[in-house]
KOLMIDREN-637259 format. One record per residue: residue in one letter; x negated, y negated, z of N, C-alpha, C, O in turn. Coordinates in steps of 0.2 Angstrom, whole numbers. Layout:
<atoms>
a X Y Z X Y Z X Y Z X Y Z
...
</atoms>
This chain:
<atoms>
x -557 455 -964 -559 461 -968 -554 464 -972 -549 465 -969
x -554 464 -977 -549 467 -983 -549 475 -981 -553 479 -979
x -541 476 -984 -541 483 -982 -543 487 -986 -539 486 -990
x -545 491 -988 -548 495 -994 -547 501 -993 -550 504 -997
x -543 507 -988 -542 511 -988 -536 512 -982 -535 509 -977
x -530 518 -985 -524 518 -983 -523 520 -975 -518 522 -973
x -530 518 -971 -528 522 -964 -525 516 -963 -527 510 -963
x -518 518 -961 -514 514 -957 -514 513 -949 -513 508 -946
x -516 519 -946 -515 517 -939 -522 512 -939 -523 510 -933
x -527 509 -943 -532 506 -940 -532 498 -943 -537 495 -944
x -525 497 -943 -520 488 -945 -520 486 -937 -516 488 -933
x -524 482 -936 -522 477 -930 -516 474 -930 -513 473 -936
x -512 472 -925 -505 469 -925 -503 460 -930 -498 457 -932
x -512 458 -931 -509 453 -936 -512 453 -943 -513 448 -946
x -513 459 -945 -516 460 -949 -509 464 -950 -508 464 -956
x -504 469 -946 -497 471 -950 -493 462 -950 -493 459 -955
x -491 460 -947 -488 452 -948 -488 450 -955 -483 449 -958
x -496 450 -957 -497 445 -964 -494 451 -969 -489 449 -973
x -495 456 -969 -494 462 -976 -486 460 -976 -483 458 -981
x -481 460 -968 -472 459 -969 -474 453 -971 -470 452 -976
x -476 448 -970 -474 439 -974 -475 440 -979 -471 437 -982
x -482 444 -983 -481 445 -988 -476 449 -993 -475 448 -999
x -473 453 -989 -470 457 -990 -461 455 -992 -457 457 -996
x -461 449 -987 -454 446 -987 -453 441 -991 -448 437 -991
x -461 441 -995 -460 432 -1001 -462 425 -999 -463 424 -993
x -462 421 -1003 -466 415 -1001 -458 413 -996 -459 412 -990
x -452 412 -998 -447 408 -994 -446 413 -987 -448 410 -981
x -443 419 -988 -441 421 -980 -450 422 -976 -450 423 -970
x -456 421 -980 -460 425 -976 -463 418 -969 -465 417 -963
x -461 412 -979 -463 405 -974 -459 403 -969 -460 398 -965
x -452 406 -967 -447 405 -963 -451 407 -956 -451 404 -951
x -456 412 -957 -457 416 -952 -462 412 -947 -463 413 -941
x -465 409 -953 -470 404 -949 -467 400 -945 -470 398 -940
x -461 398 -946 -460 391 -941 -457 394 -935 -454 391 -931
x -459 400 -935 -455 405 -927 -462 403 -924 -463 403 -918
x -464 403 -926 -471 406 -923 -474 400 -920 -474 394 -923
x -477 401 -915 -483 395 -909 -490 396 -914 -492 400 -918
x -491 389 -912 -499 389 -915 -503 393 -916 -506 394 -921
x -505 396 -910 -509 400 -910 -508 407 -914 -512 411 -915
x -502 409 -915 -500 413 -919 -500 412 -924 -500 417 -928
x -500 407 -928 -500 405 -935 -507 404 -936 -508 403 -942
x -512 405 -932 -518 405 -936 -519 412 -936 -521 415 -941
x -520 416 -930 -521 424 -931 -516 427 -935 -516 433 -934
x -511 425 -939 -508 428 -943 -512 426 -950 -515 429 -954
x -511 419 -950 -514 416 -958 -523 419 -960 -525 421 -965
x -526 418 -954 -532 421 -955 -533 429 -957 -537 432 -960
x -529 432 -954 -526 440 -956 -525 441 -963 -528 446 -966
x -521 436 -965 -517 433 -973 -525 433 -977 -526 436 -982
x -528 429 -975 -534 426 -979 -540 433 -981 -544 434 -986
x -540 435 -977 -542 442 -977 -543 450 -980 -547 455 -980
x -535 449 -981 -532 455 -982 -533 460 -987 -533 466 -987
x -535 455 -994 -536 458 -1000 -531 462 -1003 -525 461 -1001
x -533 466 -1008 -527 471 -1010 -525 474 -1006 -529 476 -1001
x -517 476 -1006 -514 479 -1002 -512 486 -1005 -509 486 -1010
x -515 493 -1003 -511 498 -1005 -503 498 -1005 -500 495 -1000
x -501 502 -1011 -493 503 -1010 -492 506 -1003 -489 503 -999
x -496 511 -1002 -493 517 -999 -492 514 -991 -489 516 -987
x -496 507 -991 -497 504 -983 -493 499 -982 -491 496 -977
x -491 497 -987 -483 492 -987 -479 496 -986 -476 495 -980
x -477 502 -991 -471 507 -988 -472 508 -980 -467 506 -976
x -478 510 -978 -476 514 -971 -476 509 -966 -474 510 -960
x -477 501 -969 -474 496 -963 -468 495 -965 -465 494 -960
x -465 495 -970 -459 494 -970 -453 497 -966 -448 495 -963
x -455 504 -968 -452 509 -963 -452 510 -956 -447 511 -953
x -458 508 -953 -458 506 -946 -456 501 -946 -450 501 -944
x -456 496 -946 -454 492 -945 -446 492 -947 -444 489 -942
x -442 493 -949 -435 497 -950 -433 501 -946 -429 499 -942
x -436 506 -945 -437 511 -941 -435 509 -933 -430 511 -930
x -439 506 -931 -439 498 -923 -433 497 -922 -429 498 -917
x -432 493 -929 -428 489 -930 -420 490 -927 -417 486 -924
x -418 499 -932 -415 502 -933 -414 508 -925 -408 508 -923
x -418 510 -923 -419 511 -917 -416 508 -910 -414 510 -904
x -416 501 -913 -416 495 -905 -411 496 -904 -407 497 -908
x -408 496 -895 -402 498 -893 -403 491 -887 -404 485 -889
x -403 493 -881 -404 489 -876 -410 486 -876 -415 490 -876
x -412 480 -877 -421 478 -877 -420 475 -870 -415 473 -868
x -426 475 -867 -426 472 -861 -434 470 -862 -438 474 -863
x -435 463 -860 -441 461 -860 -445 458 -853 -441 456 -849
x -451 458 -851 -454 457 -846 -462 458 -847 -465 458 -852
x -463 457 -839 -472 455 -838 -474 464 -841 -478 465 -846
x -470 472 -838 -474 476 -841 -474 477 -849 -479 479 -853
x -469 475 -851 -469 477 -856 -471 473 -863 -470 474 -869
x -473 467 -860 -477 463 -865 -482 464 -865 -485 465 -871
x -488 466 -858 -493 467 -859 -494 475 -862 -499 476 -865
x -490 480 -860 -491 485 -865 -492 485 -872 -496 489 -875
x -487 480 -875 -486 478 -883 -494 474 -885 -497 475 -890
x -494 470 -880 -502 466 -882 -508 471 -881 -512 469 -885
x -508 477 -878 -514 482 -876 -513 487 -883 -516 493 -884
x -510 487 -887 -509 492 -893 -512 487 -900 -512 489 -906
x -513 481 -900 -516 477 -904 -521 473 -902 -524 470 -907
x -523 472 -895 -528 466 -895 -533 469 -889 -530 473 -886
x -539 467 -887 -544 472 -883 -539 471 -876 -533 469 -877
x -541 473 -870 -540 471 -864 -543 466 -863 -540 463 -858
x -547 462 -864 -550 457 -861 -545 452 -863 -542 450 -859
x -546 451 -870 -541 448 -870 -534 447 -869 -533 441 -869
x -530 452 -867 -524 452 -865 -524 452 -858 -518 452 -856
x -529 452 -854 -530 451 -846 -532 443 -848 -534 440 -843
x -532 440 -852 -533 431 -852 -526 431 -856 -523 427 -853
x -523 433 -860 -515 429 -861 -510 431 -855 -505 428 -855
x -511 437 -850 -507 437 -845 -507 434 -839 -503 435 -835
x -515 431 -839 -515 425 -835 -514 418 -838 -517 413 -835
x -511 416 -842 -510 410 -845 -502 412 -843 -498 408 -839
x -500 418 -847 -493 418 -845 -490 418 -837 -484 418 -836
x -494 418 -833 -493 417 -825 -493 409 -823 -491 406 -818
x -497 408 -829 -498 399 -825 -494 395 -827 -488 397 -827
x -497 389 -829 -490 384 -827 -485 384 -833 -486 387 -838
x -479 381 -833 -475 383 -839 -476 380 -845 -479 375 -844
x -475 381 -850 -477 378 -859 -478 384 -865 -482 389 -865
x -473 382 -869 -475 388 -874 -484 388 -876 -488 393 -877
x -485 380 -875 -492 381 -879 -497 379 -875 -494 377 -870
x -503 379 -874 -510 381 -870 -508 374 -867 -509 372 -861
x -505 368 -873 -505 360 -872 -500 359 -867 -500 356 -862
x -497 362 -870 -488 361 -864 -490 364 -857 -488 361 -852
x -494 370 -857 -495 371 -851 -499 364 -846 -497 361 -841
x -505 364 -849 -509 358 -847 -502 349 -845 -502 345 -841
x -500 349 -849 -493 344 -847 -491 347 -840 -491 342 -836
x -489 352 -837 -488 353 -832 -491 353 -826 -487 354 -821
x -497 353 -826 -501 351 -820 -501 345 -819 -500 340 -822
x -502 348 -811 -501 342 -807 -508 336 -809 -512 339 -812
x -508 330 -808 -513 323 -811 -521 324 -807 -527 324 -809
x -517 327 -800 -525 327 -795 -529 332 -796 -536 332 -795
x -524 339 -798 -528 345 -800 -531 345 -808 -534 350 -811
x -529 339 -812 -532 341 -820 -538 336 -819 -544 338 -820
x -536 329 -816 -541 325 -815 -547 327 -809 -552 324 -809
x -546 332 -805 -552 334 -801 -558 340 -807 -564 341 -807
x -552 342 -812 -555 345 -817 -561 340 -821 -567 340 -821
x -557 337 -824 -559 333 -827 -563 329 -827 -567 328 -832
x -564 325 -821 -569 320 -820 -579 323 -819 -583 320 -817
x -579 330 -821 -583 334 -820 -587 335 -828 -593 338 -829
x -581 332 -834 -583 334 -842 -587 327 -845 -588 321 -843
x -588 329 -851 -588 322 -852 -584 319 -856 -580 322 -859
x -586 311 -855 -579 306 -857 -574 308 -863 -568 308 -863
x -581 310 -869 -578 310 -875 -570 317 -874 -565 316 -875
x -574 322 -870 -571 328 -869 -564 325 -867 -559 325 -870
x -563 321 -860 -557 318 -856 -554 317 -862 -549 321 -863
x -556 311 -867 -551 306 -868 -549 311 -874 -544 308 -877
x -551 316 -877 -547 321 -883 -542 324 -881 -538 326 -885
x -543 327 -872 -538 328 -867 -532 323 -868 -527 324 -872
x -533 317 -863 -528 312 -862 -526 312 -869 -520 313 -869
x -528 311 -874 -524 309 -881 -518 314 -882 -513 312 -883
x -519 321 -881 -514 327 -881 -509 326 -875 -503 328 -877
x -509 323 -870 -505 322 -865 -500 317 -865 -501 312 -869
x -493 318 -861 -488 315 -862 -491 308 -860 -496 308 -857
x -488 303 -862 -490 294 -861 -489 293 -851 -493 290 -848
x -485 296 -849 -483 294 -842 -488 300 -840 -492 297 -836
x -490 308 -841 -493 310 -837 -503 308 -840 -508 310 -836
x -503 306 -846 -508 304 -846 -511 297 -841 -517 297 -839
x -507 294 -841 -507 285 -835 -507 290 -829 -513 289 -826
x -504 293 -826 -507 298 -819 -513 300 -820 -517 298 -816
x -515 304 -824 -523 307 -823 -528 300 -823 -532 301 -819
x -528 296 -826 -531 291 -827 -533 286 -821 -539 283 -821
x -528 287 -816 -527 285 -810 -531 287 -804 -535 284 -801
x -529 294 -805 -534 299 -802 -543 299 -803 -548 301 -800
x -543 296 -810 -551 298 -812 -556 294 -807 -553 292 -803
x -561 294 -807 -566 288 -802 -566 281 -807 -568 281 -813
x -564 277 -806 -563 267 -809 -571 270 -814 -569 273 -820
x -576 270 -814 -579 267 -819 -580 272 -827 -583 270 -832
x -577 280 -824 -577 285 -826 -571 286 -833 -571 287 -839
x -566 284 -827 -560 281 -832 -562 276 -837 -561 277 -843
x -565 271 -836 -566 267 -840 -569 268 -848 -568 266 -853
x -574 271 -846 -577 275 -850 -572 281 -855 -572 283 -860
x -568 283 -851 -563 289 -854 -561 283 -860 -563 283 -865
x -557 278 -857 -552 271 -860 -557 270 -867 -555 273 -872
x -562 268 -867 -565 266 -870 -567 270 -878 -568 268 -884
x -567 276 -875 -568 282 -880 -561 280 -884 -559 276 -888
x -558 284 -880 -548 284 -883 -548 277 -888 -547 278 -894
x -549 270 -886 -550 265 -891 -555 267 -899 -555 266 -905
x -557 270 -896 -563 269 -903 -564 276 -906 -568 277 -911
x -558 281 -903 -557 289 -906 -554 289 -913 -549 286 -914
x -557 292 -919 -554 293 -924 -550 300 -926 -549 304 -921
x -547 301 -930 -544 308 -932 -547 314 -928 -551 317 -931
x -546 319 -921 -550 324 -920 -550 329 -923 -544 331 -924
x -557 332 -928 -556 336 -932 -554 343 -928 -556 344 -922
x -549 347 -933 -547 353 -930 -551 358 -926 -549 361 -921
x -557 358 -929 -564 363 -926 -565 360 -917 -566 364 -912
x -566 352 -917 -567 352 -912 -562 352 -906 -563 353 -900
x -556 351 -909 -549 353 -905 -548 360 -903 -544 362 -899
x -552 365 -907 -550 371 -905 -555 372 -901 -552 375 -896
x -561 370 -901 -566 369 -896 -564 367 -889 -565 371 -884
x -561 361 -890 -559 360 -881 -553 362 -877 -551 361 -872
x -550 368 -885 -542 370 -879 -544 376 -877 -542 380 -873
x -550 378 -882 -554 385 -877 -558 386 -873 -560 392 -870
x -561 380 -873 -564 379 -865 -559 378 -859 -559 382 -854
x -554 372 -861 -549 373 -857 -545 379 -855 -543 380 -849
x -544 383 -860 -541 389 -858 -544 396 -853 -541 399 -848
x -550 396 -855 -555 399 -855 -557 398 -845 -557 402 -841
x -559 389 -846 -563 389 -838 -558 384 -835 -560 383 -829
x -552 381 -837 -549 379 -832 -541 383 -829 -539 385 -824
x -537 384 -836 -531 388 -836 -531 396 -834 -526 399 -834
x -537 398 -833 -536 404 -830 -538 403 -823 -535 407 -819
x -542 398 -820 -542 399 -813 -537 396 -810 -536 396 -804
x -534 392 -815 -527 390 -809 -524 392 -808 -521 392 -803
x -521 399 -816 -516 404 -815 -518 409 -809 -513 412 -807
x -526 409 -806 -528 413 -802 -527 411 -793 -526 415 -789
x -526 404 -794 -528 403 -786 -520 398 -787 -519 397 -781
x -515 396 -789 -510 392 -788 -505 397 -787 -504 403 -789
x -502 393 -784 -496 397 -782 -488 392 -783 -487 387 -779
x -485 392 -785 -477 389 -786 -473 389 -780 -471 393 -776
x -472 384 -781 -467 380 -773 -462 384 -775 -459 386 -780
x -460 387 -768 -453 394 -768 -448 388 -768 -442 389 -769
x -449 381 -766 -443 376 -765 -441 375 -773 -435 376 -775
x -448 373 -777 -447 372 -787 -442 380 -788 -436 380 -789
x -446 383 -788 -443 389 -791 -436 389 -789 -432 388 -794
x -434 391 -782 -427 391 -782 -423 385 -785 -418 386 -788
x -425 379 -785 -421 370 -789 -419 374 -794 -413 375 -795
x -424 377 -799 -426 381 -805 -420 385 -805 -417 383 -810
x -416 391 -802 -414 394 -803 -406 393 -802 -400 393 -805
x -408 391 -794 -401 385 -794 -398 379 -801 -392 378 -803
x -404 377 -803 -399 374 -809 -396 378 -815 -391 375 -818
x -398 384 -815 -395 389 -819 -388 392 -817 -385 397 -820
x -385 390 -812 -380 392 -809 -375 390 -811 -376 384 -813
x -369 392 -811 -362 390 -813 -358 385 -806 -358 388 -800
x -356 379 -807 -354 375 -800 -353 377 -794 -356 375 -788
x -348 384 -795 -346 386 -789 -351 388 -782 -352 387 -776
x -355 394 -790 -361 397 -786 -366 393 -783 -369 393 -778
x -365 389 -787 -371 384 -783 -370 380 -777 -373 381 -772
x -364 377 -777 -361 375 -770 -362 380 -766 -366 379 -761
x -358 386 -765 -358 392 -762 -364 394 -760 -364 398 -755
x -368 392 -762 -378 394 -761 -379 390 -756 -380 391 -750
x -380 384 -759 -380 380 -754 -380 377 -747 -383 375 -742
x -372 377 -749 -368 377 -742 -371 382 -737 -373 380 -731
x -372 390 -739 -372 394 -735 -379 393 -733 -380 393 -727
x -387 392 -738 -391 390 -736 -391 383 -729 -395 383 -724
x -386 379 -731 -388 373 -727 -386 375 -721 -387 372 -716
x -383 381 -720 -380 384 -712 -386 385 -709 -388 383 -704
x -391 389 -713 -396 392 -710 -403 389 -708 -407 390 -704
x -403 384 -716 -410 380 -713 -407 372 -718 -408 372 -724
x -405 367 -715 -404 361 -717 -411 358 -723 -410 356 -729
x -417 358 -721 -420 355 -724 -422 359 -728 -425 356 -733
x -422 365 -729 -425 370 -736 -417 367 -741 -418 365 -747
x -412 366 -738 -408 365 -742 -406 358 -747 -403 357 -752
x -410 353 -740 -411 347 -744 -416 344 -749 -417 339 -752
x -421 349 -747 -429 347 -752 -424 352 -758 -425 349 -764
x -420 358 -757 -420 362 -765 -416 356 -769 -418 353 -774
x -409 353 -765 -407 347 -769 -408 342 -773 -406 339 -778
x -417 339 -767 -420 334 -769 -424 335 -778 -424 331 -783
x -426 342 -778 -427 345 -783 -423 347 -789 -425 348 -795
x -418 347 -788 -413 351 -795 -412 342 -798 -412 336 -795
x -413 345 -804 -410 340 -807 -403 344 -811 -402 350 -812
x -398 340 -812 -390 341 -812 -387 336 -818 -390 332 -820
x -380 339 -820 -377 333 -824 -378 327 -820 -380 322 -824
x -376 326 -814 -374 319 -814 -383 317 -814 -383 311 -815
x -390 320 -814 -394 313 -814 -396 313 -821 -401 313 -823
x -391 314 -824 -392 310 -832 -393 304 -832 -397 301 -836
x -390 301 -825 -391 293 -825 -397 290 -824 -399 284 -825
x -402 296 -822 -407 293 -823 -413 291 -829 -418 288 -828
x -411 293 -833 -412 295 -842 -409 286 -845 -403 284 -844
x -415 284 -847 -414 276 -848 -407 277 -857 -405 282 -861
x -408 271 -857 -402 272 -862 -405 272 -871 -401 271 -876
x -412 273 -871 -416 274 -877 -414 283 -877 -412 287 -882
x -417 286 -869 -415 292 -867 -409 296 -872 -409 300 -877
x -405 293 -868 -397 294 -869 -396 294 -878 -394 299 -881
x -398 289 -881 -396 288 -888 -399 293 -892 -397 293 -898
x -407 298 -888 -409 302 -893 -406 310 -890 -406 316 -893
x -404 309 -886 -400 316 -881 -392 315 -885 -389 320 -885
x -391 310 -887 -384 310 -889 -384 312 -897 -380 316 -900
x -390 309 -901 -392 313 -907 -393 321 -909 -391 324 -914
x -396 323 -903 -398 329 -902 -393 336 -901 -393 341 -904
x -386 333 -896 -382 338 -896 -374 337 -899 -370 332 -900
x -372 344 -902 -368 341 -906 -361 338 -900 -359 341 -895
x -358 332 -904 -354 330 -902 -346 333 -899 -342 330 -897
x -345 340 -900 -340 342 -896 -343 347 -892 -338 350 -891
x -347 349 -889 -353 349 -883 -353 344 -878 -354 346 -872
x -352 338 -879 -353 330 -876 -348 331 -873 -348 331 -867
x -344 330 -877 -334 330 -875 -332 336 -871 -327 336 -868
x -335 340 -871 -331 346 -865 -337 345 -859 -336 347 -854
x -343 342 -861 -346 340 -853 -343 335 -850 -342 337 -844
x -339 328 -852 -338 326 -850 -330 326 -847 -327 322 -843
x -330 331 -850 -321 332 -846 -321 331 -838 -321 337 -836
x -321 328 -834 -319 327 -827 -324 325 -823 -325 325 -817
x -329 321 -829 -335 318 -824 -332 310 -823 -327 307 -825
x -338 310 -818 -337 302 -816 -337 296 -822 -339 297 -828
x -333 291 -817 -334 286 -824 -341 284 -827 -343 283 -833
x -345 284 -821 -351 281 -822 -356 283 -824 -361 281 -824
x -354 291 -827 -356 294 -831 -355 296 -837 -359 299 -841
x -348 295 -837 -343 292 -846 -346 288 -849 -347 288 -855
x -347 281 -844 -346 274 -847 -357 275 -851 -359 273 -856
x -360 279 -845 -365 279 -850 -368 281 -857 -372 279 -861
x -364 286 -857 -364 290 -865 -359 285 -869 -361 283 -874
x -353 282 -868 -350 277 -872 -355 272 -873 -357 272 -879
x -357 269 -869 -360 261 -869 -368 263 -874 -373 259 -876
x -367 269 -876 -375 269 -879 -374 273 -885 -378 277 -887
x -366 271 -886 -364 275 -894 -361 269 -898 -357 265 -895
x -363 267 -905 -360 264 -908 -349 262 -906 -346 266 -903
x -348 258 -907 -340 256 -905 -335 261 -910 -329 263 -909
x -338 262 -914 -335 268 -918 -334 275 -917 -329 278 -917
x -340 276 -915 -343 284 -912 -340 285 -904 -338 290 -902
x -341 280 -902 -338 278 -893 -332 282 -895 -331 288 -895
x -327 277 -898 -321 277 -898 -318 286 -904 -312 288 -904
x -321 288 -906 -321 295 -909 -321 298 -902 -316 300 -899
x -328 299 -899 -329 302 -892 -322 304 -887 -320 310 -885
x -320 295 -887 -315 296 -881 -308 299 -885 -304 303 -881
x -306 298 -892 -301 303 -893 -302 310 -893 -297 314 -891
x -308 313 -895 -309 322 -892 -310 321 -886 -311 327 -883
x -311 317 -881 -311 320 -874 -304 320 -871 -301 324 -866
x -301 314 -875 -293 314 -872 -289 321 -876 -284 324 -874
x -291 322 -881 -288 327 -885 -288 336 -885 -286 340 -889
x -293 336 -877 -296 341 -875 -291 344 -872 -290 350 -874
x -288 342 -869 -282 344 -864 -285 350 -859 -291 351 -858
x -281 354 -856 -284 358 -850 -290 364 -851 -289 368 -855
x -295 364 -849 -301 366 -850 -302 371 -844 -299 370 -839
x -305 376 -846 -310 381 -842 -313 376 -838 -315 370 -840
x -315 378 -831 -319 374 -828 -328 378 -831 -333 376 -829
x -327 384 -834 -334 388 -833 -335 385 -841 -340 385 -844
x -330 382 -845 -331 378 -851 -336 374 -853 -340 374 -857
x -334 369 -846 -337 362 -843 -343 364 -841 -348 363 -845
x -345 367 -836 -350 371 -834 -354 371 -837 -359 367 -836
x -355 377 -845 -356 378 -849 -361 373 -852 -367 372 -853
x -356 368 -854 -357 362 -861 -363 358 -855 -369 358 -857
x -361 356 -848 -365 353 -845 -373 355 -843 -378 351 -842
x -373 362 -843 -380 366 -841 -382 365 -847 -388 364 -847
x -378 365 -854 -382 362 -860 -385 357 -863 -389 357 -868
x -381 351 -859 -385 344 -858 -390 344 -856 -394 342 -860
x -391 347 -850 -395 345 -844 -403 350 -847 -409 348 -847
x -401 355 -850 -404 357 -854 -409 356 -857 -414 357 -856
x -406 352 -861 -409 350 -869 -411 343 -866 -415 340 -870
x -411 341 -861 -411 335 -859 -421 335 -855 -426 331 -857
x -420 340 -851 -426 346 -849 -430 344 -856 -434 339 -856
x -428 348 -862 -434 351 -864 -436 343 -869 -442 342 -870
x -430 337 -870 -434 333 -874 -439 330 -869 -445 328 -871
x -439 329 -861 -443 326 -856 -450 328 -858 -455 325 -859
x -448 336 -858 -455 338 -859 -459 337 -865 -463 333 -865
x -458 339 -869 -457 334 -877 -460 327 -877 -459 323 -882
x -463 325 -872 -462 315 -872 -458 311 -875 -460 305 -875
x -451 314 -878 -448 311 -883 -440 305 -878 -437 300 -879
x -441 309 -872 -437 304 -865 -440 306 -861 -444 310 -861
x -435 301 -853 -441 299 -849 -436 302 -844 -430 302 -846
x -437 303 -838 -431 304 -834 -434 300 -830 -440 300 -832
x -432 296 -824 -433 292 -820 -435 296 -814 -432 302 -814
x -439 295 -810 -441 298 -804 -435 297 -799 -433 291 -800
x -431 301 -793 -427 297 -789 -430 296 -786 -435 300 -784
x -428 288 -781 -432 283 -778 -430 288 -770 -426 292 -768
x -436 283 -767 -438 286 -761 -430 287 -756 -428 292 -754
x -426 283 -756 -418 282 -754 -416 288 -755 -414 290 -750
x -415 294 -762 -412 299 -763 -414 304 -763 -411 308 -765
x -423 305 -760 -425 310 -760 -424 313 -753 -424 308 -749
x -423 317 -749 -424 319 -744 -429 326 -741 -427 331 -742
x -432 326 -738 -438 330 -737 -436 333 -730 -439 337 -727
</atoms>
């Protein structure tokens, strides 16, 4: 609905968005789009397509608040209350009682990435209830290895039929894709946000990997005094610098593209050879040999340096997995311990 008169207090939250992208020009305002998730960039653009003439006087008074915020901001601290607060001054409650249940469930910026996260038996018990066509529009959005698990799970002749569609699927038009991620959203992702619960064993691997060396030894060790196996399944779970190795060497050559190369060089200050010789062995002889002179040319380092660079590997390492863009190897039954 175009605005046609100056009440401003009666601008919805993406309906002030478009007026500042308007406001900030086709270059800084198009900057603003690529911050934004999907779903933001359409209730903003749709806000855009609507808008019509803008009074001056309703540009001035966003600009000034918006400054005003801006100019204001001292300590910000963000959290569950105060998001949901921020969403209850722009969007009904119902709806923000459905994005704060999405934000409880599994992890992913977007409705898809969440869906990447469930586990194969609980998407695939979903699943095998819709129809084929519906699945295979599903599996096509899904990472290639956890698509091959849900598959698995389906019933043999059910599956087949999903297989069959996906062969013969053409371009999905966007109407119908927003269709099934709001059903999804809607009857699957909210009652799982409802009724699952997060292994305290994941959560803490999760938190322990964000620890600096020492702390984490220190944790550990002290937990292993008190209950050995909580502290062997959290181990079994963290992933760490050294299981870099398990990142095939396709992995390795898109993780080495990825981060800048004096980052690499202060990770590897005092690692194992066989996790030197990995990043060597999957760098051109050229680029190898640059490597090892900034590693030798590093000389005495911070240990909280190394720390640093290495949680930043491991890092980015995380997010390309998620990404389907590498693979991390599962560890074999030998290194897991339960």
């Amino acid at each position: 609905m175009a605005i046609t008169s100056p009440d401003y207090g009666a601008l919805t939250g993406p309906q002030k968005a478009a007026i500042l992208v308007l406001a900030l020009g086709d270059v800084q305002g198009g900057k603003l789009f690529t911050m934004l998730h999907d779903d933001e960039i359409r209730e903003v653009s749709k806000a855009l397509v609507h808008l019509g003439p803008i009074p001056a006087e309703i540009v001035e008074q966003l600009c000034a608040e918006f400054n005003d915020s801006v100019n204001n901001a001292t300590g910000l601290v963000g959290g569950i209350e105060s998001t949901e607060r921020l969403l209850l001054m722009s969007l009904p409650p119902s709806r923000v009682a459905q994005i704060m249940e999405e934000i409880h469930g599994p992890a992913g910026r977007t409705m898809w990435d969440k869906l990447g996260n469930v586990d194969e038996d609980v998407l695939a018990s979903y699943l095998k209830n819709e129809y084929p066509q519906t699945v295979a529009v599903v599996i096509s959005k899904l990472r290639p290895d956890h698509a091959a698990r849900v598959l698995a799970e389906l019933p043999e002749g059910f599956a087949t039929e999903v297989v069959v569609r996906l062969l013969c699927m053409e371009t999905v038009q966007p109407d119908v894709l927003t269709d099934v991620e709001r059903t999804l959203r809607l009857e699957f992702m909210s009652n799982l946000a409802r009724t699952s619960r997060t292994d305290p064993h994941e959560q803490m691997a999760t938190i322990f990997n964000h620890l600096d060396r020492r702390s984490e030894t220190k944790f550990l060790e002290a937990l292993e005094r008190r209950d050995q196996d909580a502290a062997d399944r959290i181990r079994a779970l963290m992933f760490t610098f050294d299981d870099l190795g398990r990142i095939s060497a396709q992995g390795i050559q898109v993780l080495l593209r990825t981060v800048q190369k004096d980052r690499i060089a202060m990770a590897l200050k005092g690692a194992a050879n066989d996790i030197k010789d990995l990043f060597f062995r999957n760098l051109s002889d050229r680029a190898a040999k640059m490597l090892r002179e900034e590693l030798e040319g590093l000389g005495p380092v911070k240990l909280r340096d190394v720390d640093q660079a290495r949680a930043e590997l491991v890092r980015v390492a995380k997010d390309l997995a998620a990404e389907g863009r590498i693979e991390i190897k599962q560890a074999s039954e030998e290194e897991v311990v339960f």
